[in-house]
C-alpha positions as CSV (number, residue, x, y, z in Angstrom):
1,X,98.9,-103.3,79.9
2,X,100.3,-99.9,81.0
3,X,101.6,-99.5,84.4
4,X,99.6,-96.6,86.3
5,X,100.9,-93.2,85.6
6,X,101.3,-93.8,81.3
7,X,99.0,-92.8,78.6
8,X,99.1,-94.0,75.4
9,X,97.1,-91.5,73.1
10,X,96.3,-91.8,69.2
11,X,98.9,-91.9,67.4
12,X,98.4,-89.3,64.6
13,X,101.7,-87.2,65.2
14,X,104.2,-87.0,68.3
15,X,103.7,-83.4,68.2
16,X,99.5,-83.4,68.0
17,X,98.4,-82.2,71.8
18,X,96.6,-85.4,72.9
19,X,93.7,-85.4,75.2
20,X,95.5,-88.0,77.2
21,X,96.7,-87.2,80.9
22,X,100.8,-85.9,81.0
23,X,103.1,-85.1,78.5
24,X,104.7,-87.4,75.1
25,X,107.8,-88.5,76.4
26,X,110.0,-86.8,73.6
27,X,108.7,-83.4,75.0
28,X,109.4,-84.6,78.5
29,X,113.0,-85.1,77.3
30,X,113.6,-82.3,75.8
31,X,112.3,-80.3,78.5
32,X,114.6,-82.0,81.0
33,X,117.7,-80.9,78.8
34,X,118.0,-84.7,77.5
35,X,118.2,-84.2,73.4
36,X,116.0,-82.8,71.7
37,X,112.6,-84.8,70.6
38,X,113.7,-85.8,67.4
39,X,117.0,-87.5,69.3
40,X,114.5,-88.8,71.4
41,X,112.3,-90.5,69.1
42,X,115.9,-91.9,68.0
43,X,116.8,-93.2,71.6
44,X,113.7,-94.5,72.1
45,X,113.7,-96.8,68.8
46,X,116.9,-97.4,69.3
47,X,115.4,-99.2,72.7
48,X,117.9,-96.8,75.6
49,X,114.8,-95.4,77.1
50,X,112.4,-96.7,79.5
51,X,109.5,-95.6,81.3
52,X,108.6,-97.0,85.2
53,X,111.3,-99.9,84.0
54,X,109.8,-101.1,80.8
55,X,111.7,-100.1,77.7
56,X,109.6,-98.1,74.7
57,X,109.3,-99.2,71.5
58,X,107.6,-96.1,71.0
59,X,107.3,-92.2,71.2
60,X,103.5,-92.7,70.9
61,X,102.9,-92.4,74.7
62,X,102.2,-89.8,77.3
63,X,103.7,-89.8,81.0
64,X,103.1,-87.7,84.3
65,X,105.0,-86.9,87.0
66,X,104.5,-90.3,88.7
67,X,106.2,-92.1,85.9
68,X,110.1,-92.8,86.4
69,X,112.4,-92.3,82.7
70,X,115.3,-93.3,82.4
71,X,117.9,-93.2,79.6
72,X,120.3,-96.3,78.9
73,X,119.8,-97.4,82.7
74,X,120.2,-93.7,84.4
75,X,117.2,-91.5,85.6
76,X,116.2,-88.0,84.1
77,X,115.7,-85.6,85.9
78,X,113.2,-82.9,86.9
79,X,112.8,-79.9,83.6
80,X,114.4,-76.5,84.6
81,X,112.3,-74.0,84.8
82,X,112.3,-71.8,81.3
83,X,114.9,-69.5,80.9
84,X,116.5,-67.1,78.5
85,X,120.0,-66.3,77.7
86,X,121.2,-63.1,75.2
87,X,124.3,-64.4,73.0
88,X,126.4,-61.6,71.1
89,X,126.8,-63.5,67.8
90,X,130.2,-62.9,66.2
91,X,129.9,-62.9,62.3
92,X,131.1,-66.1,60.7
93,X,128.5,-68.9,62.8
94,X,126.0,-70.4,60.8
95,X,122.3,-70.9,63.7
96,X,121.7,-74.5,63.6
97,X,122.7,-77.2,65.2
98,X,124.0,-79.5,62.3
99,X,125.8,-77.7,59.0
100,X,125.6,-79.9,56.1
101,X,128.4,-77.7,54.5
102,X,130.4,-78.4,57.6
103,X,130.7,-74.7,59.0
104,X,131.1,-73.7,62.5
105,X,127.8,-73.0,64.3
106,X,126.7,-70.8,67.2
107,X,126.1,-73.7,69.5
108,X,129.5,-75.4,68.6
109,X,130.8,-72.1,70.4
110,X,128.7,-71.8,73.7
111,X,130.2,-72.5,76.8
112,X,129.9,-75.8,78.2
113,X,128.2,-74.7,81.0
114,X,124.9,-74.1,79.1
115,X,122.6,-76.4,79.0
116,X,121.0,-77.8,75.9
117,X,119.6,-74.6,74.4
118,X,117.6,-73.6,70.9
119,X,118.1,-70.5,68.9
120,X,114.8,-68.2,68.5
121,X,114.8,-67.4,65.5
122,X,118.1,-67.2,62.9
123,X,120.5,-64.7,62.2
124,X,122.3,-65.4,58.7
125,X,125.8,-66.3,58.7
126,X,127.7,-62.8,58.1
127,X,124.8,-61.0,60.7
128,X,126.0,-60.8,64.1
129,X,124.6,-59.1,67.3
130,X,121.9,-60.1,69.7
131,X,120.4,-64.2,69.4
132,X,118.2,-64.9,72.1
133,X,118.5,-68.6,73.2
134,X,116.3,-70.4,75.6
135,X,115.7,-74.3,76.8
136,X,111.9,-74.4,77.2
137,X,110.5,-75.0,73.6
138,X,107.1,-73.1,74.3
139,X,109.0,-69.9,75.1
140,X,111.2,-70.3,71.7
141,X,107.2,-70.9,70.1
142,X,106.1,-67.9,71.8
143,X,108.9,-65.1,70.7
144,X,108.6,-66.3,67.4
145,X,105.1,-65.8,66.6
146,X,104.3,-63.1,64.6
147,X,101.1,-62.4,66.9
148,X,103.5,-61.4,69.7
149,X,104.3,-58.6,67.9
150,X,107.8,-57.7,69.2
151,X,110.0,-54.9,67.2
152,X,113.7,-56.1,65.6
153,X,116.2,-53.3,65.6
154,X,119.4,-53.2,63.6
155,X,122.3,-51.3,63.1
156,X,123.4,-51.5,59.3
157,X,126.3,-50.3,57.3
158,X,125.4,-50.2,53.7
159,X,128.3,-49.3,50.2
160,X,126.2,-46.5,48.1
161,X,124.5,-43.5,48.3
162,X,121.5,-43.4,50.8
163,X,118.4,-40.9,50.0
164,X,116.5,-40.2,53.0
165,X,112.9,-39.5,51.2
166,X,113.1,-42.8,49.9
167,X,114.5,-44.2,53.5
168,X,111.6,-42.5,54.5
169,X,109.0,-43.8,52.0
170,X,109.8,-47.3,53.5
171,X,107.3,-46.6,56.4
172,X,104.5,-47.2,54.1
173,X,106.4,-50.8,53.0
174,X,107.5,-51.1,49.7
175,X,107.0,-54.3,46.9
176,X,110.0,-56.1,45.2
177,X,109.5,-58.6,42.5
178,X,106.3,-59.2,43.7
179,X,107.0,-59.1,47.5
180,X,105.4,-57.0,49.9
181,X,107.0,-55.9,52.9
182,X,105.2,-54.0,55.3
183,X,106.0,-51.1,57.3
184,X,110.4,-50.4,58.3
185,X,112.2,-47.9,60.3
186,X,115.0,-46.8,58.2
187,X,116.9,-43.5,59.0
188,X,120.3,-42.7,58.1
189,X,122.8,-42.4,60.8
190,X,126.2,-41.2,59.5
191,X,128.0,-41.2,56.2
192,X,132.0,-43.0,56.5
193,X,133.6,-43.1,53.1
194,X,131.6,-45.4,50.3
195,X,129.3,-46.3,53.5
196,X,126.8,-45.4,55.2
197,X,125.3,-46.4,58.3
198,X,121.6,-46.8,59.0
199,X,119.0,-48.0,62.0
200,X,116.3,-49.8,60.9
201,X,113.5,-51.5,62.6
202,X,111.3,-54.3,61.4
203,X,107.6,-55.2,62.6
204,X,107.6,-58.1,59.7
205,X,110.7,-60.5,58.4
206,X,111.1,-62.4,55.5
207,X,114.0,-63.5,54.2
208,X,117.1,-61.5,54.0
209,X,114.5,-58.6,54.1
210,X,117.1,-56.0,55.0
211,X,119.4,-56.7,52.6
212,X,116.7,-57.1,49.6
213,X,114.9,-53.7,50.7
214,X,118.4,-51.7,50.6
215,X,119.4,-53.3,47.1
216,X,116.4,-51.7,45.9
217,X,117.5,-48.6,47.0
218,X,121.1,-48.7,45.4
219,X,122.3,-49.8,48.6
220,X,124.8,-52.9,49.2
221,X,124.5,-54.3,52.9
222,X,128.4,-55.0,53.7
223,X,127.5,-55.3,58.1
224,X,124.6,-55.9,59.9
225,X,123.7,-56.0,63.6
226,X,121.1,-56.6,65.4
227,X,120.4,-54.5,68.4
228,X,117.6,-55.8,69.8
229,X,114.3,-58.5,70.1
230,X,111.5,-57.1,71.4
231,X,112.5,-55.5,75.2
232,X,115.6,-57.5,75.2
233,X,118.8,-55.8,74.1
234,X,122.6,-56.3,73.0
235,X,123.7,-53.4,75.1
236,X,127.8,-53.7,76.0
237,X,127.4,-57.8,75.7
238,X,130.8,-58.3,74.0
239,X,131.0,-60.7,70.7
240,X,130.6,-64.7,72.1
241,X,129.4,-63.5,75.2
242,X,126.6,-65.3,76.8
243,X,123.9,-63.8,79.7
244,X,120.9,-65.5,81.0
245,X,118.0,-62.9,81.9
246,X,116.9,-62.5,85.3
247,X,113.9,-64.8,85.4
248,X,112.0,-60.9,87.4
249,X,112.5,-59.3,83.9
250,X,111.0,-62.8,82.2
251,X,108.1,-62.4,84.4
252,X,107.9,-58.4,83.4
253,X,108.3,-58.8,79.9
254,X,105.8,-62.2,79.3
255,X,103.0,-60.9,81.9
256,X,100.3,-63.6,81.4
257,X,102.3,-65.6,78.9
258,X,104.5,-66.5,81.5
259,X,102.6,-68.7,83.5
260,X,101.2,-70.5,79.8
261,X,104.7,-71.0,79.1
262,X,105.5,-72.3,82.4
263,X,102.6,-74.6,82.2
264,X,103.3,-75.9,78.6
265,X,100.5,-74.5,76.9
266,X,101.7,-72.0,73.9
267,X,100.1,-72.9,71.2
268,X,102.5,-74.5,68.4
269,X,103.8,-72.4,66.2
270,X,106.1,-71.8,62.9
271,X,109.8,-71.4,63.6
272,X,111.4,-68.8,62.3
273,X,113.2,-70.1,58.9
274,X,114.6,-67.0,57.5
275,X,118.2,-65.4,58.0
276,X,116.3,-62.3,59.6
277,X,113.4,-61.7,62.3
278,X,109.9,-62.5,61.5
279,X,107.7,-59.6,63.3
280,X,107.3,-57.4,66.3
281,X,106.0,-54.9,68.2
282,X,108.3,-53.3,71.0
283,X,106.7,-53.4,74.3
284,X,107.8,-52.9,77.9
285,X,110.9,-52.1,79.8
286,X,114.1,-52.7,77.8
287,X,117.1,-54.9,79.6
288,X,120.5,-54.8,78.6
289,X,123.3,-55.8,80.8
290,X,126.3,-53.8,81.6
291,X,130.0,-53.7,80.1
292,X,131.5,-52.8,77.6
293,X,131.5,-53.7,73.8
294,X,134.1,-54.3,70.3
295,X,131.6,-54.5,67.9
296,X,133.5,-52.2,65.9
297,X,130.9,-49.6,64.7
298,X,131.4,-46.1,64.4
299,X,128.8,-46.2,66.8
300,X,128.6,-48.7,69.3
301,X,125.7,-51.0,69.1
302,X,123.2,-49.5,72.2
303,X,121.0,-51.6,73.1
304,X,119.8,-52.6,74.2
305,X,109.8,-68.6,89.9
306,X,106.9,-69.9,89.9
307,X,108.0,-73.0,87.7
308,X,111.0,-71.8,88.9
309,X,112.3,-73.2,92.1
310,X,116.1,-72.9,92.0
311,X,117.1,-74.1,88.4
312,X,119.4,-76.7,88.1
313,X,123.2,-75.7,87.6
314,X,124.4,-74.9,84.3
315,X,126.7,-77.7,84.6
316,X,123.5,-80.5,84.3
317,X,123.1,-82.3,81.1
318,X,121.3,-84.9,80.3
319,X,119.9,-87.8,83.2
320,X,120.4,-86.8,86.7
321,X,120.0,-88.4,89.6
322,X,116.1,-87.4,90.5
323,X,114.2,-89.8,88.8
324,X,111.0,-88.0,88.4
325,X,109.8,-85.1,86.4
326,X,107.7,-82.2,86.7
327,X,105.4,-80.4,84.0
């Protein structure tokens, strides 16, 4: 029997919504900064995680705030609230967590201070600008979603020979080998040697959709840089720099999504898989923080509580003393 406080739903999938009371534990873990809930799952049938002092043998259970976890003997702690960091990605860093091909990745070069963050969305390994990173895995859902309709600007230097009409024409889309891809911003900046550089702006992303638009055009993408996600922007962030946003301009930016994300209830989405953005619409007031930047282009790149008590220091990973959690 379960002890009060612990829900075991169906179990059809550890990430179906169950109509249960609380939260699967794996969520609850990764929300506290533990692992993530696949490392989870893995502690827990691996038999280091217990719930109200009885060890799990399975993922396949809710819990609510009453219900004490701990992992390998020491208590986890209460979920920070969600927050958002904007990361100047050098070139070079491959976004995921584990390279099979044994490359450096962008979290191998955040500061230890960070807690355990994800990645919205991917940059490909020679792309480099603004990654926006987060710890609350409805808010990583949420910016991904093609529905929230946030615009992705970049700054791109190009080899070849760029004609403007046909930069132009690209604001009705254009089909390649079959592909159809919507609506871009392109307009030519400046002209440096073999290069050129261009803005462009995307409302849709597929693949390594910038780089297979401007090959159609006689145009080889030799740098690219993104300058901005939505209303968040690179601004002077220098390369490997990290910034969290002020959780004011969260609640700004979000407006009624803030509180569904606070309360865990974003729908579930599909990450972003490609090397590029996946759609947008810009909206709102555009942050950027202040300094100064090396990007190296000719032009610099311009960019651009309520579940929120006090969050936790950067410093916490992992258990901490308070044994309880919050939603």
């Amino acid at each position: 029997m379960l002890q009060q406080g612990m829900n075991k739903p169906s179990d059809k999938t550890s990430e179906q919504k169950s109509s249960y009371a609380g939260d699967r534990i794996a969520k609850v873990m990764a929300r506290a900064g533990v692992c993530s809930r696949r490392d989870a799952e893995r502690m827990i049938a691996d038999g280091r995680v217990a719930v109200n002092g009885r060890k799990l043998a399975t993922p396949a259970l809710n819990v609510t705030p009453r219900d004490q976890i701990t992992v390998d003997g020491k208590p986890v702690g209460e979920p920070d609230p969600p927050r958002l960091w904007r990361y100047h990605k050098p070139a070079g860093l491959v976004t995921t967590n584990r390279d099979p091909q044994g490359r450096e990745t962008v979290f191998q070069k955040l500061p230890a201070s960070l807690p355990r963050v994800n990645a919205v969305g991917r940059l490909d390994i020679n792309t480099e600008g603004l990654l926006l990173l987060t710890n609350d895995g409805g808010m990583k859902r949420f910016l991904e979603l093609p529905s929230t309709g946030w615009l992705r600007r970049y700054r791109v230097r190009a080899f070849g020979k760029a004609d403007e009409a046909r930069l132009a024409a690209l604001k009705k889309g254009i089909e390649i080998d079959g592909v159809n891809y919507r609506s871009i911003e392109a307009t030519l900046d400046s002209k440096q040697g073999g290069n050129v550089w261009l803005t462009m702006a995307l409302r849709e992303g597929k693949n390594r959709e910038i780089k297979k638009v401007l090959e159609a055009l006689d145009l080889k993408v030799n740098r690219l840089i993104r300058l901005s996600f939505g209303p968040f922007q690179l601004g002077q962030l220098e390369p490997g720099r990290v910034e969290e946003v002020p959780r004011r301009v969260l609640r700004q930016q979000l407006g009624k999504n803030w509180q569904a994300i606070v309360d865990g209830s974003i729908p579930k989405g599909v990450d972003d898989e490609s090397d590029e953005p996946q759609a947008g619409k810009s909206g709102g007031a555009k942050f950027a923080a202040k300094g100064r930047t090396n990007s190296g282009a000719d032009k610099k790149p311009q960019s651009g509580k309520k579940r929120g008590d006090k969050p936790r220091s950067d410093k916490s990973k992992g258990p901490s003393k308070n044994a309880r959690h919050k939603r």
